[in-house]
Every structure is written in structure tokens, then in C-alpha cells.
C-alpha positions in Angstrom: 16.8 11.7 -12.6 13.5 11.8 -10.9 13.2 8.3 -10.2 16.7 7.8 -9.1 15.4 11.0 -6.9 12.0 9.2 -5.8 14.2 6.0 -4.9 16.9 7.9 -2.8 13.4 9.3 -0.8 12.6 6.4 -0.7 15.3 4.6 0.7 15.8 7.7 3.5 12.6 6.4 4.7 12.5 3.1 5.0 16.3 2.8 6.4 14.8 4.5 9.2 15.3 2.3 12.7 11.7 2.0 12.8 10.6 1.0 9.5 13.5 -1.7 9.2 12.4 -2.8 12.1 8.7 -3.4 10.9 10.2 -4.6 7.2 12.1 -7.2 10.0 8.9 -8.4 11.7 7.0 -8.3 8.5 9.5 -10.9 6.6 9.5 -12.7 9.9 5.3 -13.3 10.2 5.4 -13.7 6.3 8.4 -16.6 6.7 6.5 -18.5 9.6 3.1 -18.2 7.9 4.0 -19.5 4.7 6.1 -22.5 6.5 3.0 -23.2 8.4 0.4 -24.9 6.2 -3.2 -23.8 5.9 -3.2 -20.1 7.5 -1.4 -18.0 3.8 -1.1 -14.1 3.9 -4.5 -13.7 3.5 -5.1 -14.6 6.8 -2.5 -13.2 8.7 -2.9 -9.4 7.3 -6.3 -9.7 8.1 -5.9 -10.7 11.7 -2.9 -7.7 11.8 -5.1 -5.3 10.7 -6.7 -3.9 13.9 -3.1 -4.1 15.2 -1.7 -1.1 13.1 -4.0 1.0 14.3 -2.2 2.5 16.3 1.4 2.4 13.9 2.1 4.9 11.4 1.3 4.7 8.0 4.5 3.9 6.5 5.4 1.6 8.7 2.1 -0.2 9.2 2.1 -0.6 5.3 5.8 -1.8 4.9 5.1 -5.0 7.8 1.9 -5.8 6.1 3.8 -5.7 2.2 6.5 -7.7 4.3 4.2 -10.2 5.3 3.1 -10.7 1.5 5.6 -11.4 -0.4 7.7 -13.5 2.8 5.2 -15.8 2.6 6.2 -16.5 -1.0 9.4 -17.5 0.3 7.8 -19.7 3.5 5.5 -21.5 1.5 8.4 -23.1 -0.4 10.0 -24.6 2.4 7.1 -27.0 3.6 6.1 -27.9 -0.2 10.2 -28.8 -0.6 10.8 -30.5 3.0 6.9 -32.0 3.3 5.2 -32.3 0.5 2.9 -29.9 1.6 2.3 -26.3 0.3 2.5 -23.6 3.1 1.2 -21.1 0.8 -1.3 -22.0 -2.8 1.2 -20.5 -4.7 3.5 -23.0 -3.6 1.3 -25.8 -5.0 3.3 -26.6 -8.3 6.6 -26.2 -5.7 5.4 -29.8 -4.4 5.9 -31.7 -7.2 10.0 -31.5 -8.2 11.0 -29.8 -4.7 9.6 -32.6 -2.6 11.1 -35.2 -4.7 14.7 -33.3 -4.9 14.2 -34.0 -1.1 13.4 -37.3 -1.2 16.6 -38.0 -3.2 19.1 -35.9 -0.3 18.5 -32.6 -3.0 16.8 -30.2 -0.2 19.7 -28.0 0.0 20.0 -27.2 -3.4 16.1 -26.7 -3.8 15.6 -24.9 -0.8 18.6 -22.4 -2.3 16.9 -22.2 -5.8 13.9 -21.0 -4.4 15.4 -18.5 -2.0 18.2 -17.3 -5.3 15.0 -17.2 -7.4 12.5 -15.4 -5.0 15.1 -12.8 -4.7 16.2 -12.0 -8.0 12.8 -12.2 -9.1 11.2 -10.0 -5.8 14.2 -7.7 -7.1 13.1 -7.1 -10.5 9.7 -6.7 -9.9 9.9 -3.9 -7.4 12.4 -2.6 -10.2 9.3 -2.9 -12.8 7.2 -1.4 -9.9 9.4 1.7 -9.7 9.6 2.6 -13.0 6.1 2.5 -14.1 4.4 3.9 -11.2 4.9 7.4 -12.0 3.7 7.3 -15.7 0.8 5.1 -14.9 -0.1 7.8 -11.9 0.4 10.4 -14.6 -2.0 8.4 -16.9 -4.3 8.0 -13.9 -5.0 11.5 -13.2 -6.8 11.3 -16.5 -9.2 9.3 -15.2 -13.1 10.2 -14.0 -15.9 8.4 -12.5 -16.9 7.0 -16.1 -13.4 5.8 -16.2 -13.1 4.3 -12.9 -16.3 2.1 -13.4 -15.3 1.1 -16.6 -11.7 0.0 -14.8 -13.4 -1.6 -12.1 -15.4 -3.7 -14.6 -12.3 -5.1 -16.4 -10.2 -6.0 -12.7 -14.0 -8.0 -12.2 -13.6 -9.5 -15.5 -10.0 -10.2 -15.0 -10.4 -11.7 -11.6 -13.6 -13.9 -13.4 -11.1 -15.0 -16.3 -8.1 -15.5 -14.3 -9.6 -17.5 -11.3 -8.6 -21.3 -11.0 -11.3 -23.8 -11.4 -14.8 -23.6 -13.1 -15.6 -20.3 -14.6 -19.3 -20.0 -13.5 -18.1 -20.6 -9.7 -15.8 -17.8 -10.1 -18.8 -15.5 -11.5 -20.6 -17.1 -8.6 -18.1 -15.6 -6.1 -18.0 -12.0 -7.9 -21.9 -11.8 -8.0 -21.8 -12.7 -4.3 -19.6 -10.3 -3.4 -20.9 -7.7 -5.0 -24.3 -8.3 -3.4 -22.3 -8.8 0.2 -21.2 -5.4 -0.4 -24.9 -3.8 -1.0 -25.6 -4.4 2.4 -25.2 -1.6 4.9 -26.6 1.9 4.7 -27.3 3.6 0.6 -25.0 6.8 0.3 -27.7 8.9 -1.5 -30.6 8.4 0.2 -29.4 7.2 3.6 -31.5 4.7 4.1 -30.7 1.1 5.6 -30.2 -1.6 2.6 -30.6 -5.6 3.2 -29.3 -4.9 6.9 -33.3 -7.3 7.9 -33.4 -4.0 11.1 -30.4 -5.7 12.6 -27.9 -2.5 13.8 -24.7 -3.6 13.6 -25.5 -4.2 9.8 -26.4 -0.3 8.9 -22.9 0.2 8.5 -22.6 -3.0 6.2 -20.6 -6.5 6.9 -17.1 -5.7 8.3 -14.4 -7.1 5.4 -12.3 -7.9 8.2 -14.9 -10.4 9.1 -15.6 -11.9 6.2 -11.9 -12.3 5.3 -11.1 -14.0 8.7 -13.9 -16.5 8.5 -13.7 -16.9 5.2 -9.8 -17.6 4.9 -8.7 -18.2 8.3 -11.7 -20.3 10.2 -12.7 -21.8 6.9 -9.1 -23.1 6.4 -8.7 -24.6 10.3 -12.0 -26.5 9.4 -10.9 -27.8 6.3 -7.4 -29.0 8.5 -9.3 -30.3 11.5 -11.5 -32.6 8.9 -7.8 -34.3 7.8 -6.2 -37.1 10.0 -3.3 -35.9 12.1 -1.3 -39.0 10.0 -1.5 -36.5 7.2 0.7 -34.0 8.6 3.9 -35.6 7.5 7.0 -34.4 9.1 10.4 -33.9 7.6 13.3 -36.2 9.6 15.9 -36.0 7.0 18.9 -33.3 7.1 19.7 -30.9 5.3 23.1 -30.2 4.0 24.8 -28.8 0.7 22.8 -25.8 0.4 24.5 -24.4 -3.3 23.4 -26.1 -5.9 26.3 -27.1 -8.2 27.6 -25.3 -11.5 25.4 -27.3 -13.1 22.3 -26.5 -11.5 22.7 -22.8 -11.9 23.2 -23.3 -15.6 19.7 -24.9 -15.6 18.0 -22.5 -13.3 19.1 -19.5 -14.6 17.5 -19.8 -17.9 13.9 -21.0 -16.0 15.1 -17.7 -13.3 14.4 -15.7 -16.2 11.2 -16.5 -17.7 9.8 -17.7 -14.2 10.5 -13.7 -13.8 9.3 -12.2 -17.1 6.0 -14.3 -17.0 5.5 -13.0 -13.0 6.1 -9.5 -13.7 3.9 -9.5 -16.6 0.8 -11.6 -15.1 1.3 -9.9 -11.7 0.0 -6.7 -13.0 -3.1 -8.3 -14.5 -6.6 -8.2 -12.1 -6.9 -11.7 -10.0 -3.7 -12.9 -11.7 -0.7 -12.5 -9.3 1.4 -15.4 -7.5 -1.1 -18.0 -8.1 -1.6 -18.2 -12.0 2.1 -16.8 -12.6 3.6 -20.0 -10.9 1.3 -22.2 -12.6 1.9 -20.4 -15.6 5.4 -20.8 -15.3 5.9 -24.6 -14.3 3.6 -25.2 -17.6 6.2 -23.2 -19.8 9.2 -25.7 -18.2 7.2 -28.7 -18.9 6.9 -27.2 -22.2 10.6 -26.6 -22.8 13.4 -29.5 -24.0 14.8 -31.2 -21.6 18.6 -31.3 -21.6 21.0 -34.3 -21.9 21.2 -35.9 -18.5 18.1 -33.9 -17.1 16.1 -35.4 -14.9 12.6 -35.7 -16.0 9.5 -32.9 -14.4 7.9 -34.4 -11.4 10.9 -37.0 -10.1 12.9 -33.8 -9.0 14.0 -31.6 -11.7 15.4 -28.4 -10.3 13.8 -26.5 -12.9 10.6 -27.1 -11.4 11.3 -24.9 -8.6 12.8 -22.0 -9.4 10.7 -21.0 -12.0 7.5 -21.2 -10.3 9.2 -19.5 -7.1 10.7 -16.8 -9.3 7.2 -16.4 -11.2 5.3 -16.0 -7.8 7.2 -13.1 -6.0 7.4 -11.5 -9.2 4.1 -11.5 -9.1 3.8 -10.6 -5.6 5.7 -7.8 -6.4 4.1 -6.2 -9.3 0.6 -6.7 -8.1 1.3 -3.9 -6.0 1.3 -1.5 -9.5 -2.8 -1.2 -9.8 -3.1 -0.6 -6.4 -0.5 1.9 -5.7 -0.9 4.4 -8.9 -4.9 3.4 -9.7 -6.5 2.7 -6.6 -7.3 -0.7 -7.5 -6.7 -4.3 -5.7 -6.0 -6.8 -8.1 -6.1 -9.7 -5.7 -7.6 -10.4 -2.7 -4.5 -9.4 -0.6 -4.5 -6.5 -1.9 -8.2 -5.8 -1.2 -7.2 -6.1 2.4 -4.2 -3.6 1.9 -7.0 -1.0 0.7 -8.6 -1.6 3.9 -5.3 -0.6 6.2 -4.5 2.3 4.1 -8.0 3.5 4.7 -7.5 3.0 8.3 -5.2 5.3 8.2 -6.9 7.8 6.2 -5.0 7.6 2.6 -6.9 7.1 -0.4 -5.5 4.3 -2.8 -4.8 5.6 -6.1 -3.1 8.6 -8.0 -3.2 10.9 -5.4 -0.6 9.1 -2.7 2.1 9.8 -5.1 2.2 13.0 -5.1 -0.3 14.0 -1.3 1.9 11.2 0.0 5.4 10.3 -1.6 7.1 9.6 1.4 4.6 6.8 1.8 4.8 5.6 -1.7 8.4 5.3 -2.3 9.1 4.4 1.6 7.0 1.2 0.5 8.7 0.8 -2.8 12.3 0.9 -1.5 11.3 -1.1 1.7 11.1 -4.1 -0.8 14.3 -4.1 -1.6 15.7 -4.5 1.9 13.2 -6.7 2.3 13.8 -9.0 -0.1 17.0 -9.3 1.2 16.4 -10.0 4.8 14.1 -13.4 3.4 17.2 -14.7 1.8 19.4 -13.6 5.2 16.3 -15.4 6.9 15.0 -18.3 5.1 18.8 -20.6 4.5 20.2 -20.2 8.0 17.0 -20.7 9.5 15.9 -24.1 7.8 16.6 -25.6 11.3 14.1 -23.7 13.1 11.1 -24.0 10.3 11.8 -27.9 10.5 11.2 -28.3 14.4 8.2 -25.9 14.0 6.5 -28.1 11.6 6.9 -31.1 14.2 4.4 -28.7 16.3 0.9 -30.6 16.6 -2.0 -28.8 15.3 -4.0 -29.3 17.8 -2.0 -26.8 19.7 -1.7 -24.1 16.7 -5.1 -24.0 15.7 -6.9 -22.6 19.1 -4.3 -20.2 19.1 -5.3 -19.2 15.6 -9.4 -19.0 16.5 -8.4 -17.1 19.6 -6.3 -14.1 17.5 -9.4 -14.1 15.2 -11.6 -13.7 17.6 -9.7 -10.6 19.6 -8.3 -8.9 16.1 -12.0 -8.6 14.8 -13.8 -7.5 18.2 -11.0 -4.8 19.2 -11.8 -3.2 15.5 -15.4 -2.1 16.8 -15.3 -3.7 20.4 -18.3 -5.3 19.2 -19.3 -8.7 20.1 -21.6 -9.4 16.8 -18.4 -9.0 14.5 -17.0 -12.5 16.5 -20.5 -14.0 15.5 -19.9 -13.0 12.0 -16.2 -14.8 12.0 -17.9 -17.7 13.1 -20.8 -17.8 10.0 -18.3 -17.0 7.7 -15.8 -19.8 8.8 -18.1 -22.4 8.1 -19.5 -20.4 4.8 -15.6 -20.8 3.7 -15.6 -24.7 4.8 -18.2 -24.8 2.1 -17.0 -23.1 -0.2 -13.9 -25.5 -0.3 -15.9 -28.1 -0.2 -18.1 -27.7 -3.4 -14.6 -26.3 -5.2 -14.8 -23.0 -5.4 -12.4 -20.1 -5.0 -13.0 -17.6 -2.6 -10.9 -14.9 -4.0 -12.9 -13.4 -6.0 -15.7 -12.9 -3.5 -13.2 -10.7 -1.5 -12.7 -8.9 -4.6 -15.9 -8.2 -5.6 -17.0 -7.3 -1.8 -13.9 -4.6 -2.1 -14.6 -3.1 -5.2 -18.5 -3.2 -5.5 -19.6 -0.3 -3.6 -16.7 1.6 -4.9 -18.2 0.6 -8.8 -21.7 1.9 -7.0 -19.8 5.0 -6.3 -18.5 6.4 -9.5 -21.2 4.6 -11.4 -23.7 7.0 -9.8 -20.9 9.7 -9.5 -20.6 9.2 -13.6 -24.6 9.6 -14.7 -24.8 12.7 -12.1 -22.0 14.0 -14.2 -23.7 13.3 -17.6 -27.0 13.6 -16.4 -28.3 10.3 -16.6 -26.8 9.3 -19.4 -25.7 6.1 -19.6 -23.8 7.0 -23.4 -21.0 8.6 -21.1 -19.4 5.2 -20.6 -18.6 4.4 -24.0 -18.5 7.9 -25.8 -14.9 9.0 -23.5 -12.3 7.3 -25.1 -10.5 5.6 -22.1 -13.7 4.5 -20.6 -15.0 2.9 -24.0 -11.3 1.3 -24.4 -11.8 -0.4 -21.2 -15.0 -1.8 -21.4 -13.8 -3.2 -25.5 -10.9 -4.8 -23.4 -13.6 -6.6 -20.6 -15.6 -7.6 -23.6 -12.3 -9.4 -25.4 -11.4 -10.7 -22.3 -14.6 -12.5 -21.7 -15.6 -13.5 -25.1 -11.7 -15.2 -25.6 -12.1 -17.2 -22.4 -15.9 -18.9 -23.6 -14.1 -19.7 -26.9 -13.5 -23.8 -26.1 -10.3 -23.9 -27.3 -9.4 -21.5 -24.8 -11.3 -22.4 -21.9 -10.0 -26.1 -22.4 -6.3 -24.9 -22.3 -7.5 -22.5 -19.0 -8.2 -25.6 -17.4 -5.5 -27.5 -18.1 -2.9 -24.7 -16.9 -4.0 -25.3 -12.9 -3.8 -29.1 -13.6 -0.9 -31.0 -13.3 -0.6 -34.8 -13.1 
């Protein structure tokens, strides 16, 4: 009775004329920045940041959530119409939805990603309902001991569950981390790796690093690709319902793409990416049926799975942060950052200091899940012509956002300069092949490991035994120790690699 309690809250906030009304604008950005190729979520909430200032909480939160998961939905429509991936989780979309295109199939693709996201976006907030309030229960458990020792597994996770080459992820972590020693010592006061420059005392602005990182670092990368790359979609697009036939195929692939989201969503750097991966492996994996058109020459499978596994994920990696306090991606690093703009502390507490708030946010993705469907089929038209816009006219546009989000945070000049360094930073960082994710990540979560590490031996008076003689804490750091000694096995770490490659 208490959750169906919680949701009816819930729901009496976020049908509010306001709230919808952000959940609206939220699906909207999310839609259009997933369609557009090379700008993602990560961007987008980072340059909308400084811009719900001066919203209120609930409503602030519910556009920026809206944003996530829409662009789920987006990035599918350029992989299917374009071959290109609006969104990274959209990569594995590419390779059956672009050829179901090329064969006069868009309509039925473009439905099975939109009936997918939605059933899966629906159970996954579902999932998110009903274990938030015994996790928060089991949170309030926690202390500082156990907080580091959390922390250290979502770094491990994030480490284990990045694509590419395992020592650039550690690469990314331990940079960071060592980002997020600069600025001013909380003990002692005094001024840490800021080389006497002021606007460093009070360390490197997230914001800042996020933008350059994600969104300059991105519009580099595009600016060094010929415009004849951008290829534009000049078919139509009719029969939108697939045919009794498709269904009967989909459904089945719905269901694990679903399962395997919800699951790996919840994990600590897993989320869309890995889940759709994850999940377009499993189909490859599975018979194929009389008649069936083979993986990568347009079988419909090869959509809705990895569509339904990534706003499962979407949806579920909201779990960690919401009842523990914790990001376990670098999207929602950046949704720490606006709810400490507005003065709420992530974790346990919001549930029960804030549940208006909470369940507003967890009923909002209901609606909103259903406004992307609403959104996305009718307006297939209008994402078409917007891809036929030349870059050359998106990309100053982009900069100049940037450039006024970050300075109206501190009206501070240096912040802009900062942007700039970190844009080209990310240019290399794509260049040498490494994922920036986990930088983010560790930037986020490092002086709050600082925190409750020091907060821990003050406790125990300098002794360092408290982390592994309290139960949870010692449970935690056995799991980080699995986790990392599975993934060096070769066996493992050969079958890691092979999961984000697909000929």
C-alpha cells in the first residue's frame, strides 16, 4: 500500500501544469539532441545546468531526467534513417536499422524502437519504484566507512565496465580523481595544486570540464570529418507498424533487450551503453528463425533489443543515485551537480526530507515515456529536414551556448578559458581511444571518497581496520576485489573486448 501511496504522490506532482510542461520540453531537447549527431545528453544537461537555476527543484530535475532518457529514443532515428548514431548507445542501432532502411523497412524499424523504448522505459521506472524504498531503508545503514568502501566498487565498476582498453579506463579514473584534488583542502584550508591562480582555490568547475570535454571535444572531432560524410536521408517513410510477423519476432528480443537493461543499468559505469551492446550480442547469439533475415542485412531483431536494453538502462541507472547518493554514470554525475544546485543532498535522505521530489521524478517518467512515443512517429518528418541542416551552421551555435551556460554559472571569464582547454583535451582523448566517462566519474566522486574516507579514520581514530572489520563495508570492498580480479582473468577480458565489437 505504501508504494501505490508513494506513486499516487507522485503522480499529484508531476501532473501539475508546470512539471508536464518541463517533462514536455525535456523529451523535446532529449528527441532533438539525440537526432542530432555528435552533441548526446551529456552535453546538453551540462550546458542546461546554469539554466535551472532559477527553476524549482522538481521541475528542474524532471526536464533534465527528460532530456536523458529522450535522447535514447533520438538517437535511434539518425542510426535507422542515416547510418549515423545520434546518441553512443545507438551505435549497435546502425547496423540492422540502417539496412531495414535501405530495403523501404524504416517505418517498421523506426516503430520497434519507439514500441521498445517504451515498454522497456516503462518497466524500468517500474523496477525503479519498487526498490527504492528498501534500498533507502538499507541505505540508512550506511557510515562514512561504508560510503568509501561503496564509492570504491562504482570506481571499480566504472574501470570494469568501460568500453575499450582497460588501463585507459584506469587512466581516466586516476585522472579524475587527481582533477578533483585540486581546489582548496577541507581540513586544513589551505589551497591544493591551484599553482596561486584564484579562480582555482575553489577547484575546476565540473561544468567546465564536462562541456569541453563532451561538447567542444565532440564539435572538433566533427569539424575534422568531410561535410560528404554527413549523409542525408532522401527516401520516405511510410508503413510505420511492423506486420504480425515482426511483432512475433520483436517481442521475444523486447523482453530480454529489457531484463538485461534493467539489470546492467543498476550496475556503476554500466547503463545504456554496455546494456545495448550487451543485448545485440545475446540476439546474435540466439537461432535465427525460418525465413529470418540474417544480423547486419536488416533483421528487426537488431533493433529493438538494443533500443529496449538502453532505456531500460537509462531508467534504472537512476536507482544508485536516488536512494544511495551515488552516480553510476557520467550523466548522472552531472544530475548530482543540479540537485546540489539546488541544495538537496543525493542519497537516503531525499526520500524521506524530500518525497515530493523523489516520487514527482519517478512518476514523471511515466508520462514521459509516453510523450516520446506521442513525439518521436508523427514527427519523423521534422527530424529528417533537420538533419539536412549544415553543420557549419549548428556547430557555432553550440560553442556559443557553451560559452554563455559556463560564464553565467560564476560570471567569470576564466571558466570560458577552461571550456576551451578542455575541448581540445577531449579531441585527444578521442583521438588516442579512450573513454572519457570515467574521468567525469572519478572527478564526481573523488573528493566525496576524500570525504568519508577522512570522516571514517576520525571515527575510528585512525584506524584504517574500520574498513574491513564492519560487515557492509568489508562486503563491498570483497565485491571490488572479485570484480577486478574476474576481469584480468584472459578469458574474461578477451570476451570484454569482444562485447563492444561488432563486425
Amino acid at each position: 500500500m505504501d508504494l501505490i501511496n508513494n506513486l499516487l504522490l507522485g503522480f499529484g506532482v508531476a501532473f501539475t501544469f508546470q512539471n508536464l510542461i518541463y517533462a514536455f520540453v525535456g523529451c523535446l531537447l532529449g528527441t532533438l539532441i539525440g537526432v542530432l549527431p555528435g552533441i548526446g545528453p551529456l552535453a546538453t544537461i551540462a550546458m542546461l545546468l546554469p539554466a535551472t537555476y532559477g527553476l524549482p527543484p522538481v521541475a528542474a530535475l524532471i526536464m533534465l531526467a527528460g532530456i536523458y532518457y529522450g535522447a535514447q529514443y533520438g538517437g535511434s532515428t539518425t542510426a535507422i534513417l542515416v547510418n549515423l548514431p545520434g546518441e553512443s548507445s545507438s551505435v549497435v542501432t546502425v547496423l540492422d536499422g540502417y539496412q531495414m532502411a535501405r530495403k523501404g523497412r524504416a517505418g517498421p524499424a523506426l516503430a520497434a524502437a519507439g514500441l521498445g523504448s517504451f515498454f522497456a522505459g516503462c518497466v524500468g521506472t517500474l523496477i525503479l519504484a519498487g526498490f527504492a524504498a528498501p534500498l533507502t531503508e538499507v541505505a540508512l545503514e550506511f557510515g562514512p566507512a561504508e560510503y568509501f568502501s561503496l564509492m570504491v566498487v562504482g570506481l571499480i565498476g566504472a574501470v570494469v565496465l568501460a568500453s575499450g582498453s582497460l588501463l585507459k579506463a584506469l587512466s581516466m579514473i586516476v585522472l579524475g580523481l587527481l582533477l578533483g584534488l585540486v581546489g582548496t583542502d577541507v581540513n586544513s584550508g589551505v589551497a591544493r595544486y591551484s599553482f596561486d591562480i584564484p579562480e582555482l582555490t575553489d577547484g575546476i568547475s565540473i561544468l567546465a570540464i564536462a562541456m569541453g570535454i563532451f561538447g567542444y571535444g565532440e564539435i572538433i572531432q566533427n569539424l575534422s570529418h568531410p561535410d560528404e560524410k554527413r549523409e542525408v536521408f532522401t527516401g520516405k517513410v511510410d508503413h510505420i507498424f511492423p506486420t504480425a510477423q515482426d511483432f512475433k519476432r520483436m517481442l521475444p528480443a523486447v523482453l530480454r533487450g529489457t531484463t538485461l537493461g534493467s539489470a546492467l543499468g543498476i550496475l556503476p559505469g554500466g547503463g545504456a551503453l554496455l546494456s545495448a551492446f550487451t543485448a545485440y550480442t545475446i540476439e546474435k547469439k540466439t537461432k535465427l528463425q525460418a525465413g529470418e533475415i540474417p544480423f547486419g542485412q536488416g533483421n528487426i531483431r537488431g533493433v529493438a533489443a538494443p533500443e529496449a536494453a538502453n532505456n531500460a538502462g537509462a531508467q534504472t541507472s537512476f536507482i544508485p543515485l536516488l536512494t544511495l547518493g551515488i552516480p553510476p554514470n557520467a550523466v548522472m554525475a552531472l544530475m548530482v551537480g543540479a540537485m546540489t544546485i539546488h541544495n538537496i543532498q543525493p542519497g537516503p535522505q531525499v526520500m524521506t526530507s524530500n518525497p515530493e521530489l523523489f516520487w514527482g521524478l519517478i512518476a514523471s517518467m511515466w508520462i514521459g515515456n509516453a510523450m516520446l512515443v506521442i513525439l518521436n512517429l508523427p514527427l519523423i518528418g521534422i527530424w529528417i529536414k533537420l538533419l539536412t541542416v549544415p553543420y557549419k551552421w549548428l556547430f557555432p551555435a553550440i560553442v556559443l551556448f557553451c560559452a554563455i551556460g559556463v560564464y553565467s554559472t560564476n560570471n567569470n571569464s576564466f571558466d570560458i578559458w577552461m571550456v576551451a582547454l578542455f575541448g581540445l583535451i577531449g579531441y585527444v582523448f578521442i583521438k588516442l581511444g579512450c573513454e572519457p566517462a570515467p574521468l567525469l566519474l572519478g572527478l564526481i566522486l573523488g573528493p566525496m571518497m576524500e570525504e568519508y574516507l577522512r570522516r571514517a579514520l576520525l571515527i575510528s581514530r585512525g584506524e584504517w581496520s574500520v574498513f574491513v572489520t564492519r560487515p557492509i563495508s568489508a562486503s563491498l570492498l570483497v565485491v571490488a576485489l572479485v570484480l577486478l580480479t574476474i576481469v584480468l582473468l584472459p578469458a574474461v577480458k578477451k570476451k570484454r573486448e569482444e562485447a563492444f565489437v561488432e563486425d
